[in-house]
PDB file of N, CA, C and O in Angstrom:
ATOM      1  N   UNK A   1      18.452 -21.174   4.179  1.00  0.00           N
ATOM      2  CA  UNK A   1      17.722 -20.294   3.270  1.00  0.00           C
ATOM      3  C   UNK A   1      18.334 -18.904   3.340  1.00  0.00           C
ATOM      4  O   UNK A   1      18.660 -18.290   4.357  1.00  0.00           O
ATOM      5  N   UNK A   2      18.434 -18.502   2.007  1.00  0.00           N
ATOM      6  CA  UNK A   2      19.109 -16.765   2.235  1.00  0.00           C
ATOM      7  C   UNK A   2      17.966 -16.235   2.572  1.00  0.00           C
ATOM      8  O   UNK A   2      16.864 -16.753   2.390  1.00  0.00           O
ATOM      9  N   UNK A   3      18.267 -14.823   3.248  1.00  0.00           N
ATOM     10  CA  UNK A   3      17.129 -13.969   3.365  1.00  0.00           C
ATOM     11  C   UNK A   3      18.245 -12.383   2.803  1.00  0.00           C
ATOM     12  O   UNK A   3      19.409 -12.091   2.527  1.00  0.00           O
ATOM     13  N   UNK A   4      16.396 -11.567   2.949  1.00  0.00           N
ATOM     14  CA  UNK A   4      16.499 -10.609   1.782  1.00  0.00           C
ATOM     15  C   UNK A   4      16.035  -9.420   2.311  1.00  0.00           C
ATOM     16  O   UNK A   4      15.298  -9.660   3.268  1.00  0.00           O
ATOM     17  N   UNK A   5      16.142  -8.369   2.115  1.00  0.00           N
ATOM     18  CA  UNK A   5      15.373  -7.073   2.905  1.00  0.00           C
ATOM     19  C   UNK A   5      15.378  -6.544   1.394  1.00  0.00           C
ATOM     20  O   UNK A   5      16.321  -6.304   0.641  1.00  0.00           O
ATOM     21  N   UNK A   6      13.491  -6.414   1.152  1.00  0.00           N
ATOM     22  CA  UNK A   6      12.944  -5.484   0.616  1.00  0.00           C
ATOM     23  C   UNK A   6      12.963  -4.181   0.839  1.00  0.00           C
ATOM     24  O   UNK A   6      12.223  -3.908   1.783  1.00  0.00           O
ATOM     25  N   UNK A   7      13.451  -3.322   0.413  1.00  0.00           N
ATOM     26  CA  UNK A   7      12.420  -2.002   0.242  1.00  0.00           C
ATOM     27  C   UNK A   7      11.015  -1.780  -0.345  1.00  0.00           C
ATOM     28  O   UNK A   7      10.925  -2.013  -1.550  1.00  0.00           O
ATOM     29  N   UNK A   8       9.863  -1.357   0.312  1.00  0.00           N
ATOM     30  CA  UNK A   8       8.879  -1.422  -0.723  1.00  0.00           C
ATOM     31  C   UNK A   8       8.561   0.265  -0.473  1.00  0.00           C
ATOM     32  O   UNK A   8       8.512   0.922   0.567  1.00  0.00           O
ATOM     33  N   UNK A   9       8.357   0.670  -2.004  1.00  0.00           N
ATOM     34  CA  UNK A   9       7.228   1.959  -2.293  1.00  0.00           C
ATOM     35  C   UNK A   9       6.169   2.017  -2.125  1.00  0.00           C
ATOM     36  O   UNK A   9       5.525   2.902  -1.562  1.00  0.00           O
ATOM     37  N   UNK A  10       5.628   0.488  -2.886  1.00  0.00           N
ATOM     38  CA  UNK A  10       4.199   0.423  -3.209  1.00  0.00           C
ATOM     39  C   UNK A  10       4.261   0.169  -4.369  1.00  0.00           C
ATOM     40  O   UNK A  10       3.554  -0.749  -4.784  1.00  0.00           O
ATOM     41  N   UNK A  11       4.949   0.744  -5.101  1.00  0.00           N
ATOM     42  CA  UNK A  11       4.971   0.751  -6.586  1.00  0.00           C
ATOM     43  C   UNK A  11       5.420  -0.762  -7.166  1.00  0.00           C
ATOM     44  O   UNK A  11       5.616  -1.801  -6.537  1.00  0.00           O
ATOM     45  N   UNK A  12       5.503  -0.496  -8.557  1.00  0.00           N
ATOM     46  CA  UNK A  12       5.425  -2.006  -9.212  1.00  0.00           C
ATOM     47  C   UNK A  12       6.769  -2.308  -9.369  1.00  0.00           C
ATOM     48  O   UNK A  12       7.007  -3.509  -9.238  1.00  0.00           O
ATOM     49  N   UNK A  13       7.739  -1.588  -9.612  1.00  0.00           N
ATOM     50  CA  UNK A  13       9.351  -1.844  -9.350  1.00  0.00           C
ATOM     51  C   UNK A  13      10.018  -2.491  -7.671  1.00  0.00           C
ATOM     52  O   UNK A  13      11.185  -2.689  -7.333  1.00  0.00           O
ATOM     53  N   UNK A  14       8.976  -2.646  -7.051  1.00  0.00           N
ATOM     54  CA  UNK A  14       9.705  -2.932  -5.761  1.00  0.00           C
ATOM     55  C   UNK A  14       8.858  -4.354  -5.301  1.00  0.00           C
ATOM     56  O   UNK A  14       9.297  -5.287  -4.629  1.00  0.00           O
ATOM     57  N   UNK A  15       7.385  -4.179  -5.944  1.00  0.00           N
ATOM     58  CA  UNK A  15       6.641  -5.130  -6.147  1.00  0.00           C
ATOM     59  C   UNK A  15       7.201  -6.625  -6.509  1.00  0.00           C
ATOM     60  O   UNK A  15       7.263  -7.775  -6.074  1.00  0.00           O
ATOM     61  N   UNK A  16       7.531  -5.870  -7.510  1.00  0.00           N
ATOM     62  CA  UNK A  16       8.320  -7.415  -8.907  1.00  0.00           C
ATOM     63  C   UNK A  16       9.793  -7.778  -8.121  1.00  0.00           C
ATOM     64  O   UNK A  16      10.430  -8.789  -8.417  1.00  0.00           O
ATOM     65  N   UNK A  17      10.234  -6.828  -7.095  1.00  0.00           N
ATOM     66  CA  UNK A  17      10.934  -7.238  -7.067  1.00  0.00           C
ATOM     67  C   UNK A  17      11.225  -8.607  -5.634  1.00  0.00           C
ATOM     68  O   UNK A  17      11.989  -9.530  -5.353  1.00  0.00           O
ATOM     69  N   UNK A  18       9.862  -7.798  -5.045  1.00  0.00           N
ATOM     70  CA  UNK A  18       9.924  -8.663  -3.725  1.00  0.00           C
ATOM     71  C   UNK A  18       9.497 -10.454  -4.489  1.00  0.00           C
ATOM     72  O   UNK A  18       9.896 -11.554  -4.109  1.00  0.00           O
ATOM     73  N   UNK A  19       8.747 -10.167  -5.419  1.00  0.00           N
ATOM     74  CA  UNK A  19       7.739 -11.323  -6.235  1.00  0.00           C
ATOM     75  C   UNK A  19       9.298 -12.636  -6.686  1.00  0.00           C
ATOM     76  O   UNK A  19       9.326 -13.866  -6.671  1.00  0.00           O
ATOM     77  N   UNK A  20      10.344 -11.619  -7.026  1.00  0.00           N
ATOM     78  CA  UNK A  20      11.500 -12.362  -7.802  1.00  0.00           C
ATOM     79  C   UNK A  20      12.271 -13.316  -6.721  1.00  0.00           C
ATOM     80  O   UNK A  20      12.662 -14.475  -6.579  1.00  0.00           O
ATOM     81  N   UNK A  21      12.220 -11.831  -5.935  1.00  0.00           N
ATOM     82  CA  UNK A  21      12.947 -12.791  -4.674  1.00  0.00           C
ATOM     83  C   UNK A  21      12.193 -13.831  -3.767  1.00  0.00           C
ATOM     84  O   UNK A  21      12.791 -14.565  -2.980  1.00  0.00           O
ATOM     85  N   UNK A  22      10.965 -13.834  -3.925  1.00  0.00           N
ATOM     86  CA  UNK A  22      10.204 -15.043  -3.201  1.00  0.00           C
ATOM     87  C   UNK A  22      10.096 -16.046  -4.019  1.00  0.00           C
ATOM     88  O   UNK A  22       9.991 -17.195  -3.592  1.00  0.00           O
ATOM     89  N   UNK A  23      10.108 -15.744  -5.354  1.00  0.00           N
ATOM     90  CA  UNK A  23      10.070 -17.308  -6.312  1.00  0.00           C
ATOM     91  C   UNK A  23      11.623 -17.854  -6.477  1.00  0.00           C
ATOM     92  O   UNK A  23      11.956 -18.924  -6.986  1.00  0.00           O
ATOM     93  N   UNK A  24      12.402 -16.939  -5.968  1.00  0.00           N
ATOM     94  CA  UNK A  24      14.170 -17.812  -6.063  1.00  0.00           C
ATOM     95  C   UNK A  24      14.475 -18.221  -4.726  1.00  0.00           C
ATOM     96  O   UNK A  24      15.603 -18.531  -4.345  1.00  0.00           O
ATOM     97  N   UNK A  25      13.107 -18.210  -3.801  1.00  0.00           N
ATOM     98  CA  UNK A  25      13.654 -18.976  -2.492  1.00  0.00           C
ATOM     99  C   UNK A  25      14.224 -18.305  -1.694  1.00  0.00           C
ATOM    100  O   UNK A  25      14.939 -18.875  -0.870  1.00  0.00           O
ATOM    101  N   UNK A  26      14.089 -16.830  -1.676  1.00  0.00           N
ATOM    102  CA  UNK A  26      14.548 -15.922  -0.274  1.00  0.00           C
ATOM    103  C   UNK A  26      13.412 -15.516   0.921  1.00  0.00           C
ATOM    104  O   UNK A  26      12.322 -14.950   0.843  1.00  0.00           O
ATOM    105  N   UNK A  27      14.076 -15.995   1.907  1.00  0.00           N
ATOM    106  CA  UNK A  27      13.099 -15.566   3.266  1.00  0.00           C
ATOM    107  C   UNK A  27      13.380 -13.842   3.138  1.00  0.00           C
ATOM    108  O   UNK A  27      14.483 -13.305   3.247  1.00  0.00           O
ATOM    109  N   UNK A  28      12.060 -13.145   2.875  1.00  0.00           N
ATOM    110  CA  UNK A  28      12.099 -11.647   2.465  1.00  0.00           C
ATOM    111  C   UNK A  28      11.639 -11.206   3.493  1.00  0.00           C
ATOM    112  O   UNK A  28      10.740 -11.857   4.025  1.00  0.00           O
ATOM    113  N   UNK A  29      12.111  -9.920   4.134  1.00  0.00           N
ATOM    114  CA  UNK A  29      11.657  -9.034   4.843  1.00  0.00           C
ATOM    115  C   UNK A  29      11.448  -7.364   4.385  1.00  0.00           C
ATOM    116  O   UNK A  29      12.373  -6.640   4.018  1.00  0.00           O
ATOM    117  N   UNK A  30      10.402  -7.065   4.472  1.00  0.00           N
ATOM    118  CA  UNK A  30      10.278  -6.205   3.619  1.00  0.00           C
ATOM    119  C   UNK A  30      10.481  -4.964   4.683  1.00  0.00           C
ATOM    120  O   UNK A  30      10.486  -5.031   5.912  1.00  0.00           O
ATOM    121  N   UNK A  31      10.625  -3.959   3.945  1.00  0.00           N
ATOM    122  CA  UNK A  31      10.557  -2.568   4.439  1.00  0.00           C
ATOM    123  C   UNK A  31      10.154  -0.871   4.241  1.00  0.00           C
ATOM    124  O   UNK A  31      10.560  -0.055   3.413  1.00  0.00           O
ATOM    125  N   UNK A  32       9.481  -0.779   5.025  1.00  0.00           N
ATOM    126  CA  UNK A  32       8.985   0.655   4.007  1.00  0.00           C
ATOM    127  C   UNK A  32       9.175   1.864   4.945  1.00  0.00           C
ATOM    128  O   UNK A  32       9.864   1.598   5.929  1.00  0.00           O
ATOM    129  N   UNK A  33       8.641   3.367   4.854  1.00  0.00           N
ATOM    130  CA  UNK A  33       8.745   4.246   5.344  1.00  0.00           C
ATOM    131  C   UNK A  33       8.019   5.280   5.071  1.00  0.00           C
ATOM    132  O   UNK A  33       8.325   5.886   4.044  1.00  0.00           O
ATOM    133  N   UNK A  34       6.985   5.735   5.797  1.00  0.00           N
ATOM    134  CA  UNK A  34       6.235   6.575   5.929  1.00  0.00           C
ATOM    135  C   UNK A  34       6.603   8.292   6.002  1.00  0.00           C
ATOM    136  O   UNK A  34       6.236   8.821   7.051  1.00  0.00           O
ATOM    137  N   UNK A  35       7.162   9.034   5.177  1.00  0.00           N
ATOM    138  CA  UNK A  35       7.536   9.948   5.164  1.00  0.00           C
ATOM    139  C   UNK A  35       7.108  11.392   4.938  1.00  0.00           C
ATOM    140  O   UNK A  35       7.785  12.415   5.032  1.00  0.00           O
ATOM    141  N   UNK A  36       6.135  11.272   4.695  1.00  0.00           N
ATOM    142  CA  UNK A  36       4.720  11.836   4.526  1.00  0.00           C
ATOM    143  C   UNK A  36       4.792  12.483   2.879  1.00  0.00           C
ATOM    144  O   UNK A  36       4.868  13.668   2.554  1.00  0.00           O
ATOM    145  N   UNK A  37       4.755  11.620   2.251  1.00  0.00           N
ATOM    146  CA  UNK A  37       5.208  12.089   0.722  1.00  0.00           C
ATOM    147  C   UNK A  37       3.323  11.735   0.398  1.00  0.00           C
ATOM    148  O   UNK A  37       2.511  10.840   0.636  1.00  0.00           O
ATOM    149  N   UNK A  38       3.376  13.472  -0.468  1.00  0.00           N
ATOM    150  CA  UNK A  38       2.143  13.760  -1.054  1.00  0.00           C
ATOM    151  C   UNK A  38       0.922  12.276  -1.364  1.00  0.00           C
ATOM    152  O   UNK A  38      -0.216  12.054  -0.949  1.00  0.00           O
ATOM    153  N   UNK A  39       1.767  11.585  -2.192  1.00  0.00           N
ATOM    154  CA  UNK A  39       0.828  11.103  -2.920  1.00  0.00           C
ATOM    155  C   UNK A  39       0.907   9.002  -2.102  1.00  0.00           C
ATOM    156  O   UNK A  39       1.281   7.996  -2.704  1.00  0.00           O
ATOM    157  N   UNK A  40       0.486   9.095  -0.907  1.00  0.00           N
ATOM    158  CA  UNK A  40       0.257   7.870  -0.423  1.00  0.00           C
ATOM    159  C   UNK A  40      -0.554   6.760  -0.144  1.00  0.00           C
ATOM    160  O   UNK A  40      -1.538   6.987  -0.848  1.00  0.00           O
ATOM    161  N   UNK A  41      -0.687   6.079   0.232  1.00  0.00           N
ATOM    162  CA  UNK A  41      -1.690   4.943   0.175  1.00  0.00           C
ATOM    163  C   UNK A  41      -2.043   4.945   1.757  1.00  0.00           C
ATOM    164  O   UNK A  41      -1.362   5.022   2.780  1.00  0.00           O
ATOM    165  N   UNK A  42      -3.423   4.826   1.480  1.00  0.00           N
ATOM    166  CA  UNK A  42      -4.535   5.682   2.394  1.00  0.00           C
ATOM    167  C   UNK A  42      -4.812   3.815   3.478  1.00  0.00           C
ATOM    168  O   UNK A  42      -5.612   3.756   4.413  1.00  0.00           O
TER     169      UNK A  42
END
């Protein structure tokens, strides 16, 4: 199985994208980063 490293925002562009790569059969690992940007998810 390929695998895949996500980036995630949160947002719907990184969303769709993790979504694409799990329906074409990639073991995904995702990744994000807490950077203290204004507008985050609580």
């Amino acid at each position: 199985m390929s695998k895949a490293v996500i980036l995630l925002s949160g947002g719907l562009d990184s969303t769709t994208v993790l979504a694409i790569a799990k329906s074409l059969g990639y073991d995904c690992y995702e990744l994000s980063f807490d950077y203290g940007q204004k507008q985050r998810s609580a």
